[in-house]
N, C-alpha and C positions, 0 to 999 in steps of 0.2 A: 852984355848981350841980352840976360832976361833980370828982368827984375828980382831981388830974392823971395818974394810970394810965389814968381811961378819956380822958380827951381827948386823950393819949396813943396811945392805939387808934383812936378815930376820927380822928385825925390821919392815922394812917397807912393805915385803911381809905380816908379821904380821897382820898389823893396814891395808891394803886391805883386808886381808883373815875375817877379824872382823867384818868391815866395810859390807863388802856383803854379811857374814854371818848371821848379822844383821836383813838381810830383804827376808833370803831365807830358805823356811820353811822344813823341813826335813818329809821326807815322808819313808815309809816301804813296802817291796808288802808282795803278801801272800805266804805262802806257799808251796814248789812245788809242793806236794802231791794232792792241790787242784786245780793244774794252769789245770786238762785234765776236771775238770767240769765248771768251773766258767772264767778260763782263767786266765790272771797275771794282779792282780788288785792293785791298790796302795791302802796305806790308811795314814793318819798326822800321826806325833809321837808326836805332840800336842807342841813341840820345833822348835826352827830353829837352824842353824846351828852358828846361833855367839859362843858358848861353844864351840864346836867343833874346831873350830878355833883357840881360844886363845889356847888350849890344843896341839895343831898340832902346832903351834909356838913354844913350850916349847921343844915337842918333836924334830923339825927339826933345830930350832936356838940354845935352850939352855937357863939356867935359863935368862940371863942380855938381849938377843934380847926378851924373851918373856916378860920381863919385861915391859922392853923399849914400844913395840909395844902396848902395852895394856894404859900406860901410856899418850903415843901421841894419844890415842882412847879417853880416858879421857878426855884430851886438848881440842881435837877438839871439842868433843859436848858439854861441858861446853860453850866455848866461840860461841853459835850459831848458829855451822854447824850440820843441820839436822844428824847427824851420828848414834843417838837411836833410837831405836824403836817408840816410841813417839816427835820425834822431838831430840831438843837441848837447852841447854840454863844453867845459873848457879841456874834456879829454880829446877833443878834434884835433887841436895844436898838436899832438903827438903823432896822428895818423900821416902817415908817408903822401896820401894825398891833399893833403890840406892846403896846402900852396896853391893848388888850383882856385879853391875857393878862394886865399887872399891873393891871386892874381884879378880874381873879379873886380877891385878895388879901381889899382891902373889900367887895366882893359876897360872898362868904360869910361874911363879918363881920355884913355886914350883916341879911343872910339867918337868922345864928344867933341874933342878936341879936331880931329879929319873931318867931324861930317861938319862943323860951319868954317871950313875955312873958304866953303867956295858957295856958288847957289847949288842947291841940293841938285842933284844930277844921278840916276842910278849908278854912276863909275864911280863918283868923289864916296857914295855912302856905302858903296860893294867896297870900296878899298878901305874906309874907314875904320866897316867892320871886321873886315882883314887882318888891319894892324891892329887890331883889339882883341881877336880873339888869338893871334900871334902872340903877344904882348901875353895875357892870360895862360897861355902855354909854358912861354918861358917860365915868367914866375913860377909855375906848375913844377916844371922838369928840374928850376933850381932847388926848387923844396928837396924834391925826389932826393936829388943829391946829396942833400946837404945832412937831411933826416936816413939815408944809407953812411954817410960816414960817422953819422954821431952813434948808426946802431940802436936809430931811439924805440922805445917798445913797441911801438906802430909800425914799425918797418915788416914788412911781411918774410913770409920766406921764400922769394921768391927772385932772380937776382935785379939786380938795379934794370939792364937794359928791355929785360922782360915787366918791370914796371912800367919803366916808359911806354914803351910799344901798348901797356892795356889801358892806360891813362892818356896817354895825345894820340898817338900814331892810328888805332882801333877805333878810334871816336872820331878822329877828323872830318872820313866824308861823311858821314849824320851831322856834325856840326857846320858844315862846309854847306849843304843842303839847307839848313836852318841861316843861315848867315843870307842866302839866297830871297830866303822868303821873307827875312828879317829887311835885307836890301827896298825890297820890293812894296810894303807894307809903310815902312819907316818913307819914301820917295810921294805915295798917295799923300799920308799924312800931311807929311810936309806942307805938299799943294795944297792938301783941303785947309791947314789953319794958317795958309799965307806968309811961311816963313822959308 
Protein backbone atom coordinates (compact mmCIF):
# COMPACT_ATOMS: atom_id res chain seq x y z
CA UNK A 1 0.00 0.00 0.00
CA UNK A 2 2.75 2.84 1.05
CA UNK A 3 6.10 2.57 0.56
CA UNK A 4 8.27 2.07 3.92
CA UNK A 5 9.62 5.80 3.77
CA UNK A 6 6.02 7.04 4.08
CA UNK A 7 4.95 4.64 6.78
CA UNK A 8 7.92 5.76 8.12
CA UNK A 9 6.67 9.34 8.32
CA UNK A 10 3.39 8.56 9.39
CA UNK A 11 4.79 6.52 11.95
CA UNK A 12 6.34 9.28 13.23
CA UNK A 13 3.66 11.99 12.60
CA UNK A 14 1.83 9.17 14.58
CA UNK A 15 3.86 9.00 17.99
CA UNK A 16 3.92 13.44 17.76
CA UNK A 17 0.16 13.32 16.94
CA UNK A 18 -0.07 10.87 20.44
CA UNK A 19 2.39 12.49 22.29
CA UNK A 20 0.41 16.07 22.30
CA UNK A 21 -2.55 14.54 22.11
CA UNK A 22 -1.79 13.25 25.30
CA UNK A 23 -1.87 16.53 27.24
CA UNK A 24 -4.52 18.52 25.07
CA UNK A 25 -7.94 18.32 26.28
CA UNK A 26 -10.86 18.23 23.82
CA UNK A 27 -13.44 20.73 24.27
CA UNK A 28 -17.02 21.12 22.39
CA UNK A 29 -19.11 24.54 22.00
CA UNK A 30 -22.78 24.93 22.20
CA UNK A 31 -25.13 24.86 20.05
CA UNK A 32 -25.87 27.29 17.40
CA UNK A 33 -29.34 27.78 18.12
CA UNK A 34 -28.30 29.07 21.52
CA UNK A 35 -24.92 31.09 20.33
CA UNK A 36 -27.91 34.76 19.78
CA UNK A 37 -28.64 34.24 23.81
CA UNK A 38 -25.73 32.97 25.65
CA UNK A 39 -23.09 33.50 22.69
CA UNK A 40 -20.56 30.38 21.55
CA UNK A 41 -19.48 28.89 24.77
CA UNK A 42 -17.04 25.94 25.15
CA UNK A 43 -17.45 23.13 27.37
CA UNK A 44 -14.67 19.53 28.15
CA UNK A 45 -15.79 16.51 26.62
CA UNK A 46 -14.14 15.24 29.88
CA UNK A 47 -11.18 13.37 27.02
CA UNK A 48 -8.28 14.64 25.52
CA UNK A 49 -7.42 14.23 22.29
CA UNK A 50 -4.44 11.17 22.49
CA UNK A 51 -7.58 8.49 21.05
CA UNK A 52 -8.11 10.68 18.50
CA UNK A 53 -4.92 10.50 17.29
CA UNK A 54 -3.91 7.19 17.38
CA UNK A 55 -7.33 6.60 15.27
CA UNK A 56 -6.20 9.46 12.72
CA UNK A 57 -2.89 7.62 12.25
CA UNK A 58 -4.73 4.51 11.24
CA UNK A 59 -6.86 6.32 9.10
CA UNK A 60 -3.98 8.60 7.23
CA UNK A 61 -0.96 5.96 7.59
CA UNK A 62 -2.58 2.68 7.44
CA UNK A 63 -2.67 -0.45 9.68
CA UNK A 64 1.56 -1.06 10.07
CA UNK A 65 2.44 3.06 10.59
CA UNK A 66 -0.30 3.13 12.97
CA UNK A 67 0.90 0.38 14.48
CA UNK A 68 4.45 1.26 14.56
CA UNK A 69 3.54 4.74 15.88
CA UNK A 70 1.72 3.63 18.96
CA UNK A 71 4.39 1.20 19.61
CA UNK A 72 7.35 3.83 19.72
CA UNK A 73 4.71 5.79 22.25
CA UNK A 74 4.82 2.70 24.28
CA UNK A 75 8.97 2.71 24.16
CA UNK A 76 9.12 6.02 25.09
CA UNK A 77 7.13 6.21 28.25
CA UNK A 78 8.05 3.02 29.54
CA UNK A 79 11.75 3.72 29.50
CA UNK A 80 11.21 7.33 31.48
CA UNK A 81 10.12 9.94 29.15
CA UNK A 82 7.33 11.80 30.53
CA UNK A 83 5.03 10.95 27.42
CA UNK A 84 1.64 9.69 29.80
CA UNK A 85 -0.49 11.33 31.18
CA UNK A 86 0.77 10.74 34.57
CA UNK A 87 4.47 10.77 33.77
CA UNK A 88 6.44 7.56 32.60
CA UNK A 89 8.39 4.93 33.80
CA UNK A 90 8.10 0.59 33.45
CA UNK A 91 5.94 0.98 36.83
CA UNK A 92 2.79 1.77 34.25
CA UNK A 93 2.66 -2.15 33.44
CA UNK A 94 1.33 -2.38 37.06
CA UNK A 95 -1.32 0.27 36.95
CA UNK A 96 -5.01 -1.45 36.33
CA UNK A 97 -5.24 0.97 33.40
CA UNK A 98 -2.51 0.37 31.43
CA UNK A 99 -4.14 -1.95 28.90
CA UNK A 100 -5.85 0.93 27.55
CA UNK A 101 -2.60 2.27 26.52
CA UNK A 102 -1.39 -1.25 24.97
CA UNK A 103 -4.78 -1.51 23.38
CA UNK A 104 -3.55 1.65 21.40
CA UNK A 105 -1.24 -0.84 19.70
CA UNK A 106 -4.24 -3.07 17.77
CA UNK A 107 -6.68 -0.24 17.71
CA UNK A 108 -4.86 1.51 15.29
CA UNK A 109 -4.07 -1.64 13.53
CA UNK A 110 -7.18 -2.01 13.54
CA UNK A 111 -8.37 1.31 12.56
CA UNK A 112 -5.67 1.12 9.47
CA UNK A 113 -6.66 -1.83 8.42
CA UNK A 114 -10.93 -0.51 7.81
CA UNK A 115 -10.14 2.67 6.70
CA UNK A 116 -8.25 1.27 3.13
CA UNK A 117 -10.21 -1.47 2.55
CA UNK A 118 -12.57 0.59 0.56
CA UNK A 119 -12.28 4.49 -1.23
CA UNK A 120 -12.22 6.66 1.88
CA UNK A 121 -15.94 7.54 2.31
CA UNK A 122 -16.98 9.34 5.89
CA UNK A 123 -19.04 5.64 6.77
CA UNK A 124 -15.97 3.12 5.81
CA UNK A 125 -13.62 5.68 8.06
CA UNK A 126 -16.50 6.40 11.01
CA UNK A 127 -16.73 2.60 11.17
CA UNK A 128 -12.98 2.10 10.99
CA UNK A 129 -12.56 4.25 13.87
CA UNK A 130 -15.19 2.46 15.62
CA UNK A 131 -13.72 -0.82 15.54
CA UNK A 132 -10.45 0.76 16.78
CA UNK A 133 -11.51 2.47 19.42
CA UNK A 134 -13.73 -0.85 20.33
CA UNK A 135 -10.83 -2.91 19.84
CA UNK A 136 -8.73 -0.31 22.34
CA UNK A 137 -11.42 -0.79 24.88
CA UNK A 138 -11.43 -4.29 24.86
CA UNK A 139 -7.78 -4.57 25.42
CA UNK A 140 -8.48 -1.91 28.19
CA UNK A 141 -11.23 -3.81 30.14
CA UNK A 142 -9.08 -7.15 29.55
CA UNK A 143 -6.28 -5.64 31.38
CA UNK A 144 -8.87 -4.33 34.12
CA UNK A 145 -9.56 -7.95 34.56
CA UNK A 146 -6.81 -9.53 34.46
CA UNK A 147 -4.64 -6.86 36.79
CA UNK A 148 -8.10 -7.42 39.46
CA UNK A 149 -7.54 -11.07 39.65
CA UNK A 150 -3.77 -10.92 40.05
CA UNK A 151 -4.41 -8.06 42.94
CA UNK A 152 -1.50 -6.31 41.22
CA UNK A 153 -0.35 -3.19 43.46
CA UNK A 154 -2.01 -0.78 40.76
CA UNK A 155 -5.24 -2.25 41.23
CA UNK A 156 -7.15 0.62 43.08
CA UNK A 157 -9.61 0.21 45.71
CA UNK A 158 -12.13 0.54 44.01
CA UNK A 159 -14.34 -2.65 42.80
CA UNK A 160 -13.61 -4.06 39.22
CA UNK A 161 -17.06 -3.00 37.64
CA UNK A 162 -16.65 0.68 39.05
CA UNK A 163 -13.33 0.67 37.18
CA UNK A 164 -14.77 -0.24 34.15
CA UNK A 165 -17.49 2.26 34.08
CA UNK A 166 -14.45 5.25 35.07
CA UNK A 167 -12.20 3.96 32.36
CA UNK A 168 -14.54 2.97 28.99
CA UNK A 169 -18.05 3.42 29.92
CA UNK A 170 -17.59 7.56 31.46
CA UNK A 171 -15.16 8.41 28.62
CA UNK A 172 -17.06 6.87 25.64
CA UNK A 173 -19.19 9.86 24.61
CA UNK A 174 -16.03 12.41 24.68
CA UNK A 175 -14.35 9.89 22.73
CA UNK A 176 -17.15 8.96 20.54
CA UNK A 177 -17.30 12.89 19.92
CA UNK A 178 -13.51 12.82 19.02
CA UNK A 179 -13.76 9.79 16.67
CA UNK A 180 -16.55 12.09 14.84
CA UNK A 181 -14.15 14.93 14.13
CA UNK A 182 -11.34 12.49 13.81
CA UNK A 183 -14.00 10.84 10.89
CA UNK A 184 -14.21 14.12 9.38
CA UNK A 185 -10.70 15.63 9.21
CA UNK A 186 -8.99 12.15 8.49
CA UNK A 187 -12.03 12.08 4.98
CA UNK A 188 -10.63 15.94 3.94
CA UNK A 189 -7.21 14.71 4.23
CA UNK A 190 -7.64 11.98 2.45
CA UNK A 191 -9.02 13.96 -0.72
CA UNK A 192 -6.63 16.62 -0.29
CA UNK A 193 -3.43 14.00 -0.75
CA UNK A 194 -5.28 11.88 -3.44
CA UNK A 195 -5.52 8.61 -1.74
Amino acid sequence: MFAASNQLLWSMIGLLLTMGGTFLEAYGITSPWSWSQHGIQTFSLGVTFQVGAVLLVGCLGGKNAGALSQIAYLVMGLTLLPVFADGGGIGYVKLSQFGYLLGFIPGAWICGLFAFKARPRLETLGFSCICGLLTLHLCGISYLIISYLFQWQGTENIPLMQAILRYSWFVLPGQLTVVCAVTVIAYVLRHLMFY
